[in-house]
DSSP file (Angstrom, degrees, kcal/mol; ACC not computed):
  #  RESIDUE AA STRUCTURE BP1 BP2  ACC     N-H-->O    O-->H-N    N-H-->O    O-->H-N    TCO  KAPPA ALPHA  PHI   PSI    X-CA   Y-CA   Z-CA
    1    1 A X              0   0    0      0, 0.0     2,-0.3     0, 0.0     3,-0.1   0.000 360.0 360.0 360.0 130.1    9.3   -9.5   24.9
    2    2 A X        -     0   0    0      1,-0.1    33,-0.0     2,-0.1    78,-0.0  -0.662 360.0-103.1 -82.8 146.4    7.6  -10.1   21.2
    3    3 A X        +     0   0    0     -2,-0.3    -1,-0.1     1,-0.1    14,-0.1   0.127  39.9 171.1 -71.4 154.6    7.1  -12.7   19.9
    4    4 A X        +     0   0    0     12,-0.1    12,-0.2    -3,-0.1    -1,-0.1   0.253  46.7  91.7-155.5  46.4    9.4  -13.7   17.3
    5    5 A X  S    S+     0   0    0      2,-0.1     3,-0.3     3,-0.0    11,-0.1   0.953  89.5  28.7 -77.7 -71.3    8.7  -17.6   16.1
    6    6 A X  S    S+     0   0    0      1,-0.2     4,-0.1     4,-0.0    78,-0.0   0.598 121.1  47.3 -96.5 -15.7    6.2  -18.1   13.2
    7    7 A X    >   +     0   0    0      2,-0.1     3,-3.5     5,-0.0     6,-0.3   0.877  67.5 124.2 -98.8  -7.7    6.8  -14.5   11.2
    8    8 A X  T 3  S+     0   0    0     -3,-0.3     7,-0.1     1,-0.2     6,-0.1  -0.266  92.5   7.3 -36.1 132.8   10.6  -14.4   11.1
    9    9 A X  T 3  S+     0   0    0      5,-0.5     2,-0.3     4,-0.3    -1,-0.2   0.236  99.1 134.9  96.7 -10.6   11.2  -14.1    6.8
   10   10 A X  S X  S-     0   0    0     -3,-3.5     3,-1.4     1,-0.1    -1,-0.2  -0.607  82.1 -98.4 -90.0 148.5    6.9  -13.5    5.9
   11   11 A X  T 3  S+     0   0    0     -2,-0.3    82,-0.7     1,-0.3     9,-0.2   0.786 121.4  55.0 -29.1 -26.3    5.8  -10.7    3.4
   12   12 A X  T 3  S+     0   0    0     79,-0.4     8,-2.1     1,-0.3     2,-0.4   0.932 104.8  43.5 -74.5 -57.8    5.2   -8.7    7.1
   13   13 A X    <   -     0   0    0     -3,-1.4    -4,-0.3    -6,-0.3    -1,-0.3  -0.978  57.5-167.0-108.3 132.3    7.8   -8.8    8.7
   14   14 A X  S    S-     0   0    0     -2,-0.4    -5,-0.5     1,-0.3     2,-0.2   0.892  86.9 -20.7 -47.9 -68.6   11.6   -8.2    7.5
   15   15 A X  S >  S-     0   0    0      3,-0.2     3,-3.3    -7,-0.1    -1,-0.3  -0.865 109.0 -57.6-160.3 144.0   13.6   -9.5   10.4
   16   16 A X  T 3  S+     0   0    0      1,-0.3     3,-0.1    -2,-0.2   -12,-0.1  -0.151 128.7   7.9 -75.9 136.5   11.7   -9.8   13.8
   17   17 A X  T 3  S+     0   0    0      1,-0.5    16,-2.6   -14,-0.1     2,-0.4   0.324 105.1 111.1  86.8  11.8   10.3   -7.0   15.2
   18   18 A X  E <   -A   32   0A   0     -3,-3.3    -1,-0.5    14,-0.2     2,-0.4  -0.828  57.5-150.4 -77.4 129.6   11.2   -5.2   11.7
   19   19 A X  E     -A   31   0A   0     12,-1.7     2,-0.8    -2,-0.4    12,-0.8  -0.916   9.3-142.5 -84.7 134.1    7.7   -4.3    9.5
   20   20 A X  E     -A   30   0A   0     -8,-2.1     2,-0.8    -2,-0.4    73,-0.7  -0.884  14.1-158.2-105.3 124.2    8.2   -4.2    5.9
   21   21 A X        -     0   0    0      8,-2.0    74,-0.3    -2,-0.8    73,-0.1  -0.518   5.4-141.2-107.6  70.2    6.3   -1.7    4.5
   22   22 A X        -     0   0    0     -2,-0.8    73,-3.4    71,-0.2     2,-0.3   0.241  17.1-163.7 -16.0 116.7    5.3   -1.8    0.7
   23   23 A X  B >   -b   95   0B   0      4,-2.2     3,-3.0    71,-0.1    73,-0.1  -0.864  28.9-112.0-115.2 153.3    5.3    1.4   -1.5
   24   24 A X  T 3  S+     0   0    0     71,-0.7    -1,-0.1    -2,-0.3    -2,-0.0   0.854 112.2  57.3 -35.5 -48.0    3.8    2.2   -4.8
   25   25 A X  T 3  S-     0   0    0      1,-0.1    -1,-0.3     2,-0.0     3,-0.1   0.409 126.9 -99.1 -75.3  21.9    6.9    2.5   -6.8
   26   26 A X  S <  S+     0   0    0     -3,-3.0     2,-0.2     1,-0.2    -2,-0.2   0.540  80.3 131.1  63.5   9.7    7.6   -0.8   -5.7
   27   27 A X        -     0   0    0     -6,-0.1    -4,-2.2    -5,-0.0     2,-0.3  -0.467  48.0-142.1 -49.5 138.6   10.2   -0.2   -2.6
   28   28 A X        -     0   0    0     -2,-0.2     2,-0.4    -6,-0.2    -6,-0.1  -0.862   5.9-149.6-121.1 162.1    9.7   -1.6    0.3
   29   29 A X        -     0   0    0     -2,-0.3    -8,-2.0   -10,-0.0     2,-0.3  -0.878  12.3-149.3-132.4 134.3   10.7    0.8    3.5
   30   30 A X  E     +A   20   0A   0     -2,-0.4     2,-0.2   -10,-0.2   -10,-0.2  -0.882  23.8 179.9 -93.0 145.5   12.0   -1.8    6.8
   31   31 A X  E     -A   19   0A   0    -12,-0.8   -12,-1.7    -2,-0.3     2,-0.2  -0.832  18.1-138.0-136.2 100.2   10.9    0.4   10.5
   32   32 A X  E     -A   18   0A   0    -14,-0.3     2,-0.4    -2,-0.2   -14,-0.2  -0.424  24.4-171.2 -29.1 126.7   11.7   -1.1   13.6
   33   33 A X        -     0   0    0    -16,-2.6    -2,-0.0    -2,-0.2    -1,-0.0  -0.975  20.4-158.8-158.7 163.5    9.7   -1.2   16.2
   34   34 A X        -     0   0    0     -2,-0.4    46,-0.3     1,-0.0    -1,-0.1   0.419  52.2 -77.8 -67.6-169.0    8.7   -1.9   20.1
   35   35 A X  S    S+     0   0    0     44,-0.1    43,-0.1    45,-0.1    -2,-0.0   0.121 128.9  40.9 -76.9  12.3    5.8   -2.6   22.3
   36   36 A X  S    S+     0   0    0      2,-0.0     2,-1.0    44,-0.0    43,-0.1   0.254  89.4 113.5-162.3 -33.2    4.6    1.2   22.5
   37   37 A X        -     0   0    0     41,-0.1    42,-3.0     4,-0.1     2,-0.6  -0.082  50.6-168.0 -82.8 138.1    5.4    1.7   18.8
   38   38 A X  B >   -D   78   0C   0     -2,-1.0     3,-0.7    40,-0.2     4,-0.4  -0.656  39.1 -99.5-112.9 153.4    2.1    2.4   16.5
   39   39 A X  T 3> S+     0   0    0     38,-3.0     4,-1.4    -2,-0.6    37,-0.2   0.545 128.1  51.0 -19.6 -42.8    0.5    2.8   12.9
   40   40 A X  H 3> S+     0   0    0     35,-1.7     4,-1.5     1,-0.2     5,-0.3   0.942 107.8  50.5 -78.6 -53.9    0.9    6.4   13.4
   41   41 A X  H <> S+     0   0    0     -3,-0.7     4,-2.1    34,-0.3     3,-0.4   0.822 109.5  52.5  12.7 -87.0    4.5    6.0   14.5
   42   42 A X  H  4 S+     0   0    0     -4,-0.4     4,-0.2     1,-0.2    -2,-0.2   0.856 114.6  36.7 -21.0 -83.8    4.8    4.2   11.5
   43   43 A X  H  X S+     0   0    0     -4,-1.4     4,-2.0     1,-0.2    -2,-0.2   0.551 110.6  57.0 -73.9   0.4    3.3    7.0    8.8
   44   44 A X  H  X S+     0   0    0     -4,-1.5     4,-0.9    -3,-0.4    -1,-0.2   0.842 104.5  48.8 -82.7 -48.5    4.5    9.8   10.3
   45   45 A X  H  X S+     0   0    0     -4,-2.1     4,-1.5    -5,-0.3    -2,-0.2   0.667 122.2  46.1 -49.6 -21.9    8.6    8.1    9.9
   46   46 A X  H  > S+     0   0    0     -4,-0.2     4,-2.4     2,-0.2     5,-0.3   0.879 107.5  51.4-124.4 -55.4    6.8    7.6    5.8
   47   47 A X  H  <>S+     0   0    0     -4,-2.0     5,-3.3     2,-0.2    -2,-0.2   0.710 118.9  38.0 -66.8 -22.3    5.3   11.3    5.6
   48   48 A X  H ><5S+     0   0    0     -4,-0.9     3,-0.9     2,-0.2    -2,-0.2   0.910 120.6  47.2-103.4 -49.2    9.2   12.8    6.6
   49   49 A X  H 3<5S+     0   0    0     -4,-1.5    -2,-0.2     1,-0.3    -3,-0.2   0.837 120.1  33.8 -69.1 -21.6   11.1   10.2    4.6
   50   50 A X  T 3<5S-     0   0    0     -4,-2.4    -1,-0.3     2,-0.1    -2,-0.2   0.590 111.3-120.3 -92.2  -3.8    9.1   10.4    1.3
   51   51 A X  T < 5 +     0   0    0     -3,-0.9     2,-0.4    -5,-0.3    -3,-0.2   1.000  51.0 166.2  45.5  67.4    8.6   14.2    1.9
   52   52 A X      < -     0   0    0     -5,-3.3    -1,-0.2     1,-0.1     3,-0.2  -0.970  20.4-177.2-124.9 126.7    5.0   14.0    2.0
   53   53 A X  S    S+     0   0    0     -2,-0.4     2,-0.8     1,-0.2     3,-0.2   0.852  74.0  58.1 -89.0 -45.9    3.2   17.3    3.4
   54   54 A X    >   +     0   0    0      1,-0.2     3,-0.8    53,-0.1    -1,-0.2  -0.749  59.6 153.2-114.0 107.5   -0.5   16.2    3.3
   55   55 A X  G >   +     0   0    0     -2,-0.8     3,-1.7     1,-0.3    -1,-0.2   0.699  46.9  91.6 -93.1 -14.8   -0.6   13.2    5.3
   56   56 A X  G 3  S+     0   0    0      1,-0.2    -1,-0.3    -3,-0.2    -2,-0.0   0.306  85.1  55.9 -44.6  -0.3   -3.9   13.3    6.4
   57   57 A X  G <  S+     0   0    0     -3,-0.8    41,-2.3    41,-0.1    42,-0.8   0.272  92.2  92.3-128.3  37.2   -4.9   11.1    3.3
   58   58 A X  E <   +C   97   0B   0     -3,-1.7     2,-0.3    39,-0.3    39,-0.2  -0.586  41.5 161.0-111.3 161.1   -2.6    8.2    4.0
   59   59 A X  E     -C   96   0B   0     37,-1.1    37,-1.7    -2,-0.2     2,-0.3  -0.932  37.2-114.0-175.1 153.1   -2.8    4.9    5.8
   60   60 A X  E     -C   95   0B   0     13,-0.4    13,-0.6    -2,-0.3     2,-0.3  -0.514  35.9-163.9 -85.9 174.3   -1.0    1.6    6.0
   61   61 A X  E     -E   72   0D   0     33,-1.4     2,-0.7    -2,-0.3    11,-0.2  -0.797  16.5-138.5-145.2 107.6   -3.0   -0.9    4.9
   62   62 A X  E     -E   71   0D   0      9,-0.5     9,-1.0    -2,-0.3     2,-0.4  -0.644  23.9-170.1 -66.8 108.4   -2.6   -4.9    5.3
   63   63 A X  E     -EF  70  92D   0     29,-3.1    29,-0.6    -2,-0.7     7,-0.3  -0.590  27.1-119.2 -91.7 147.5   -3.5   -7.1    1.9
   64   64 A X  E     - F   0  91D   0      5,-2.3    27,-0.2    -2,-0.4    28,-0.1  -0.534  15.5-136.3 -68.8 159.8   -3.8  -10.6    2.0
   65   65 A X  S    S+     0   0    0     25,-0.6    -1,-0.1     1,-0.1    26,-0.1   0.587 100.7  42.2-100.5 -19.1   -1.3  -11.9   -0.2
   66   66 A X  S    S+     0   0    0     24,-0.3     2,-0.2     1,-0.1    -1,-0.1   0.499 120.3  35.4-101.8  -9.7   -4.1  -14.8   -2.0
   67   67 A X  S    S-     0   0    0      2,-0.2    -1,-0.1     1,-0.0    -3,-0.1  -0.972  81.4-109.8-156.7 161.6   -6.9  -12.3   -2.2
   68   68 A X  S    S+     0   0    0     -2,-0.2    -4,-0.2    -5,-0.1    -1,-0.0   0.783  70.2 121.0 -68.5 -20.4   -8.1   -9.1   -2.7
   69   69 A X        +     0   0    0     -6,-0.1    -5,-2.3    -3,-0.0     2,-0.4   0.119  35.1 176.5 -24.2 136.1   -9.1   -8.5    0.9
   70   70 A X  E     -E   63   0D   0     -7,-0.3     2,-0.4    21,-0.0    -7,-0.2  -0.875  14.5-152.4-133.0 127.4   -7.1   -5.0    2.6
   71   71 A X  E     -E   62   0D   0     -9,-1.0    -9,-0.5    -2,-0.4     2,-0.2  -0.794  21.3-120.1-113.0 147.3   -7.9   -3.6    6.3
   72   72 A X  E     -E   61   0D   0     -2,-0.4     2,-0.5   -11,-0.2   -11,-0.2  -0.438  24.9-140.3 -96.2 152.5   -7.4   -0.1    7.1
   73   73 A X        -     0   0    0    -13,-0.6   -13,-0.4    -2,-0.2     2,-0.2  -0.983  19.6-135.2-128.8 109.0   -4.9   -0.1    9.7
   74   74 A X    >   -     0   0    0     -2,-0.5     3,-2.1   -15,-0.1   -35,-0.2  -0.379  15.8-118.5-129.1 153.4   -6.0    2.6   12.3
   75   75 A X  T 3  S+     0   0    0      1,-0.2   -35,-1.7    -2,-0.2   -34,-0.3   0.933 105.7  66.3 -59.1 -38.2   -3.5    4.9   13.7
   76   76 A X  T 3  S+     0   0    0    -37,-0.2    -1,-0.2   -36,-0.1     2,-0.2   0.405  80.3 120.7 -48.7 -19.4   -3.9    3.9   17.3
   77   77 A X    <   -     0   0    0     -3,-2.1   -38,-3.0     1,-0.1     2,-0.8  -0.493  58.1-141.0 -68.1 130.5   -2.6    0.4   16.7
   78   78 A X  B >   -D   38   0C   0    -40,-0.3     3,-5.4    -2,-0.2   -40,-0.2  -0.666  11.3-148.8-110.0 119.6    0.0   -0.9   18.0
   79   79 A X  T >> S+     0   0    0    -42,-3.0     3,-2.7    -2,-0.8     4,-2.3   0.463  93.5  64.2 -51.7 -18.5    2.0   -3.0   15.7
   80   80 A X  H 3> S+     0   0    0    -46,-0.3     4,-1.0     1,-0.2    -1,-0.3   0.752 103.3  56.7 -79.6  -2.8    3.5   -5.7   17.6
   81   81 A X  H <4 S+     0   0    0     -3,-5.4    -1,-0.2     2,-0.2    -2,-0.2   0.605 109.2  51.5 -92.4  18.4   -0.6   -6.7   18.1
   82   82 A X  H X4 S+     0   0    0     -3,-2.7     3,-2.6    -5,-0.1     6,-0.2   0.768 107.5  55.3 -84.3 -72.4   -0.6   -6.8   13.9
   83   83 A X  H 3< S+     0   0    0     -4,-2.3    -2,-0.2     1,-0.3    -3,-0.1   0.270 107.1  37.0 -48.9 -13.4    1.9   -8.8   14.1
   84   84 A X  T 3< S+     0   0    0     -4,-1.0    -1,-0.3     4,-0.1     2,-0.1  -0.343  76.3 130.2-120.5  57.7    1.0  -11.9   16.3
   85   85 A X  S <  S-     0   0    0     -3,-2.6     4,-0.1     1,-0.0    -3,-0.1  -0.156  73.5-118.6 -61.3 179.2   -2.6  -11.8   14.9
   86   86 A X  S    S+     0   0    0      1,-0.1     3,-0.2     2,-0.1    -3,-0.0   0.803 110.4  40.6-109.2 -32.7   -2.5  -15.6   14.1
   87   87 A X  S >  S+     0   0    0      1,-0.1     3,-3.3     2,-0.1    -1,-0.1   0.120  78.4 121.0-112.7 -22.7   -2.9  -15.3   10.6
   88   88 A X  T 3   +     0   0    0      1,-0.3     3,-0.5    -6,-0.2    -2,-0.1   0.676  64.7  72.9 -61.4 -28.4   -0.5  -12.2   10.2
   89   89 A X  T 3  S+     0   0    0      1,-0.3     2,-0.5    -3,-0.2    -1,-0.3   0.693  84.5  59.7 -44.8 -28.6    1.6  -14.1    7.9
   90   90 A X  S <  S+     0   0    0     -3,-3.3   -25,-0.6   -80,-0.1    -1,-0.3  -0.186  98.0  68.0 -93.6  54.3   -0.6  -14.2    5.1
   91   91 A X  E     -F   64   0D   0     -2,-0.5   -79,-0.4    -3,-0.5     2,-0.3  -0.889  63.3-144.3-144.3 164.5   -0.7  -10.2    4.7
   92   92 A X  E     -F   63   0D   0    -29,-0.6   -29,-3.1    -2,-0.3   -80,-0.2  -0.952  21.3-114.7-125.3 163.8    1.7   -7.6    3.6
   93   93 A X        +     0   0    0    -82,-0.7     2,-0.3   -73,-0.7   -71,-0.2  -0.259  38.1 175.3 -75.2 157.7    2.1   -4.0    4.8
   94   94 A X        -     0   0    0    -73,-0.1   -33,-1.4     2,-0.1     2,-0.9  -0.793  27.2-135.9-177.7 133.1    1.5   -1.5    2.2
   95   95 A X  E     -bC  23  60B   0    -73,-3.4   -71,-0.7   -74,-0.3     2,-0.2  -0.836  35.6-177.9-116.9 117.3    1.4    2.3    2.5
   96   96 A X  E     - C   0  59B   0    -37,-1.7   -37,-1.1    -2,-0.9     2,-0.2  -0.823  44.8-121.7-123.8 155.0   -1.6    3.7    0.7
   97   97 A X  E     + C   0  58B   0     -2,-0.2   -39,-0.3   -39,-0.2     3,-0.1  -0.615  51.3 161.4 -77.8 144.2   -3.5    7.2   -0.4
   98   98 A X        +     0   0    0    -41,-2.3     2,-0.9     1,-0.3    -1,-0.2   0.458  54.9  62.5-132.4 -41.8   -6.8    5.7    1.6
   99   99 A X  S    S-     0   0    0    -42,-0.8    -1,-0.3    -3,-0.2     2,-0.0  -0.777  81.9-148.8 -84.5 113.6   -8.7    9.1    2.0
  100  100 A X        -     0   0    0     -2,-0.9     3,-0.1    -3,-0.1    -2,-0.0  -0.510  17.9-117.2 -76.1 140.1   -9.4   10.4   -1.6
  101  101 A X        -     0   0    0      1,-0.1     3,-0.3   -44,-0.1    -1,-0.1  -0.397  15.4-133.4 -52.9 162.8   -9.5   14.9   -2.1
  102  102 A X  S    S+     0   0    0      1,-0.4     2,-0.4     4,-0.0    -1,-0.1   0.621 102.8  34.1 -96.5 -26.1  -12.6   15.7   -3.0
  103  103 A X  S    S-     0   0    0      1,-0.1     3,-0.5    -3,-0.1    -1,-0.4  -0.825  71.7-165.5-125.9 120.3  -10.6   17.9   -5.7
  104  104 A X  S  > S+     0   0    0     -2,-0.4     4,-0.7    -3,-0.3    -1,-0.1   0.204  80.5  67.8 -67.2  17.2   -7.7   16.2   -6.6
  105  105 A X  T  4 S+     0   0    0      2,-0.2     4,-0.3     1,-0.1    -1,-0.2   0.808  90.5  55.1-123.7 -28.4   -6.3   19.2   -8.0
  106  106 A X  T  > S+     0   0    0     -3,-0.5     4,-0.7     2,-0.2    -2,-0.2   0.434 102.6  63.2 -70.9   7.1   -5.8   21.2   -4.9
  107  107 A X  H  > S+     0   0    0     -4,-0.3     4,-1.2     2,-0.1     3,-0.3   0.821 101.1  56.7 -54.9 -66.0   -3.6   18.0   -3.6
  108  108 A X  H  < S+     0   0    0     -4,-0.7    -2,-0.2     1,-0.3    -3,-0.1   0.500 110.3  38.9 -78.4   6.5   -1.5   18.9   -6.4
  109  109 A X  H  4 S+     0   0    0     -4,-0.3    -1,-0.3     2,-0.1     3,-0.2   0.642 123.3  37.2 -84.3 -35.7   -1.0   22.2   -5.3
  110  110 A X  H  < S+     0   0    0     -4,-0.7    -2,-0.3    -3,-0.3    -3,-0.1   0.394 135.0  18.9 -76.8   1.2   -0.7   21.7   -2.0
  111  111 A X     X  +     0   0    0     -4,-1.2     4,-2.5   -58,-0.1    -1,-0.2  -0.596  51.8 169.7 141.3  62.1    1.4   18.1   -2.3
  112  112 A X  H >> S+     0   0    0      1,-0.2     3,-3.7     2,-0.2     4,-1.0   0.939  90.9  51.4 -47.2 -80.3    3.0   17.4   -5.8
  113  113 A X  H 3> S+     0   0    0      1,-0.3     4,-0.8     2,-0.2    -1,-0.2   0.588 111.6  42.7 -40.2 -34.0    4.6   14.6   -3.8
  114  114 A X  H 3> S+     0   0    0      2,-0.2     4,-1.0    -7,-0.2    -1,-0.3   0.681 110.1  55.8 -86.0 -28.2    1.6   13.4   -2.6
  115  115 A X  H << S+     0   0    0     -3,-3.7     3,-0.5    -4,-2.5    -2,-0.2   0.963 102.9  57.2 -58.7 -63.4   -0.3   13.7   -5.7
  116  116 A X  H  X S+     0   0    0     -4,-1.0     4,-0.8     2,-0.2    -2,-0.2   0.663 103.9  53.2 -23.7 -42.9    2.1   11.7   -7.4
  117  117 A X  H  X S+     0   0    0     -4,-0.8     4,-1.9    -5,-0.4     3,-0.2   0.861 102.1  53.5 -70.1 -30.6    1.6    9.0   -5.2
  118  118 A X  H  X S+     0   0    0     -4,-1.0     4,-0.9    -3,-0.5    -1,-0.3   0.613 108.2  53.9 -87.1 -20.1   -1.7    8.7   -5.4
  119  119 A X  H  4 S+     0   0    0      1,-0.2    -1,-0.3     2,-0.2    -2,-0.2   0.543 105.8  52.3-114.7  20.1   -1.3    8.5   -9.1
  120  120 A X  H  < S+     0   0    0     -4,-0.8    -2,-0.2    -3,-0.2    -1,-0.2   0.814 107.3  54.8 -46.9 -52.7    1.0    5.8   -8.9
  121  121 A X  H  < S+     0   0    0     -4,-1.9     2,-0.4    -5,-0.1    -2,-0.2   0.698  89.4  79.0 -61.0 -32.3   -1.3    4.3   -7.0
  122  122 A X  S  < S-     0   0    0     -4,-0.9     0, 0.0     1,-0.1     0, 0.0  -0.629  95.6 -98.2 -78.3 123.0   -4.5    4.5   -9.6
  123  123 A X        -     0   0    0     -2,-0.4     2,-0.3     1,-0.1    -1,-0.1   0.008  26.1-139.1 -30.5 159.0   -4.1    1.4  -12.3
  124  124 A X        -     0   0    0     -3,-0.1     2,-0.5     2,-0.0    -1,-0.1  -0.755  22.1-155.9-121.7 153.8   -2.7    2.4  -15.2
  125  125 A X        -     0   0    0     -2,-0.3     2,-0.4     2,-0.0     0, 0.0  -0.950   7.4-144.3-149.8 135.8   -4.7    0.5  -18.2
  126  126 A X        -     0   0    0     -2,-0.5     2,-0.7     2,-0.0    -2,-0.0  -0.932   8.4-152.3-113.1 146.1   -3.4   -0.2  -21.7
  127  127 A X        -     0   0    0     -2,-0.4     2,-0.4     3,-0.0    -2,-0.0  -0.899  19.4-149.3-159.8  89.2   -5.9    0.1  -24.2
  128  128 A X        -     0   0    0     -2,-0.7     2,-0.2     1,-0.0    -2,-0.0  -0.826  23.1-104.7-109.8 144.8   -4.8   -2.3  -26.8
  129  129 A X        -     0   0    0     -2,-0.4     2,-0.3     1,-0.0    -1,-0.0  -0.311  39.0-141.0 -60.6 125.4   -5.5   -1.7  -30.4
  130  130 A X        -     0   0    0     -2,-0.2     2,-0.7     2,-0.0    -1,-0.0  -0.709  11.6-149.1 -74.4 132.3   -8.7   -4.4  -31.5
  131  131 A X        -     0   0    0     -2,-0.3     2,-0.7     2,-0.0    -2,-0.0  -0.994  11.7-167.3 -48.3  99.1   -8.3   -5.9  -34.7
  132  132 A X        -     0   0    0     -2,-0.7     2,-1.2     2,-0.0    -2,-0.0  -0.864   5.9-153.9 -93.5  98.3  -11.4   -6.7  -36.6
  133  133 A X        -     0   0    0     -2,-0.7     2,-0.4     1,-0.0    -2,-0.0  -0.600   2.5-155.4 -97.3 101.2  -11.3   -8.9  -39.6
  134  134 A X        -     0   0    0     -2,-1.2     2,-0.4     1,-0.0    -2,-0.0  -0.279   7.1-154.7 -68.7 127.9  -13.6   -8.6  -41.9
  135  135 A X        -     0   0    0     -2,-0.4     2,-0.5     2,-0.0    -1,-0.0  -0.786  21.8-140.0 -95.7 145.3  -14.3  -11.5  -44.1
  136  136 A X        -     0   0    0     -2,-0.4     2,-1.0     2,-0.0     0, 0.0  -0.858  25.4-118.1 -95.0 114.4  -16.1   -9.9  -47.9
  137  137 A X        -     0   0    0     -2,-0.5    -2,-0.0     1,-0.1    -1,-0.0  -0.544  31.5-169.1 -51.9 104.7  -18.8  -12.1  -49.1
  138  138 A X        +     0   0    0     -2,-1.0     2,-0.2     2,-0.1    -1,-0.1   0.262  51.2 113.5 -80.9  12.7  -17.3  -13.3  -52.5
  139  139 A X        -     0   0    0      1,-0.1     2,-0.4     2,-0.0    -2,-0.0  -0.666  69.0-125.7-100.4 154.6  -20.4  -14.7  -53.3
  140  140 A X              0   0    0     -2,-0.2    -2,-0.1     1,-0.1    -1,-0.1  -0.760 360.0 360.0-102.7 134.9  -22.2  -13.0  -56.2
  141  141 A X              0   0    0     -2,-0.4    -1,-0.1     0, 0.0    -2,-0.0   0.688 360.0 360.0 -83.9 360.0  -25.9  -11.7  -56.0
């Protein structure tokens, strides 16, 4: 049986033995899962429901919730041993483009959807106009 005392209601888990999995647009995705289920589990359930084709550049990812810190989440893992990490409370789940293309413009031909995500994912930066005020020396030469 997994455990299901100290994460009940944290940014990680939903409801016990739910993951909550953070998306770009700002959704969060709930998955159940077992003793047997794993990361891959996990993005494969993420590649059918977002209708994402190339999945090979995808990964969950944990962030700490107080810092920048992220771990790569490797497909082979099996979640309920994320999940009584001791610590696990302080992360949330977050499904991210992790593997870059090397041309991001055959992604968008192969993978609109996927393309998109990935430029969700990239900051956006607003570029606000500087004001400069110049003061005129009124002084006469």
């Amino acid at each position: 049986k997994l455990k299901k005392c100290l994460f009940f209601g944290n940014s990680l888990l939903f409801l016990p033995n739910v993951l909550k999995v953070y998306l770009e647009n700002g959704q969060t995705k709930a998955f159940k899962f077992h003793k047997t289920t794993t990361v891959k589990d996990i993005v494969l359930t993420l590649k059918e429901k977002l209708s994402i084709r190339c999945i090979e550049h995808f990964a969950l990812v944990l962030e700490q919730q107080y810092n920048i810190t992220k771990l790569l989440l490797l497909n082979k893992v099996l979640l309920f041993q994320v999940v009584q990490k001791k610590d696990s409370h302080d992360y949330r789940c977050l499904f991210r483009v992790c593997f870059i293309p090397r041309d991001p413009v055959d992604l968008l031909q192969d993978d609109p959807v996927a393309f998109e995500y990935l430029f969700q994912q990239v900051p956006q930066f607003h570029y606000v106009p500087l004001k400069i005020k110049c003061r005129r020396n009124k002084a006469k030469l």
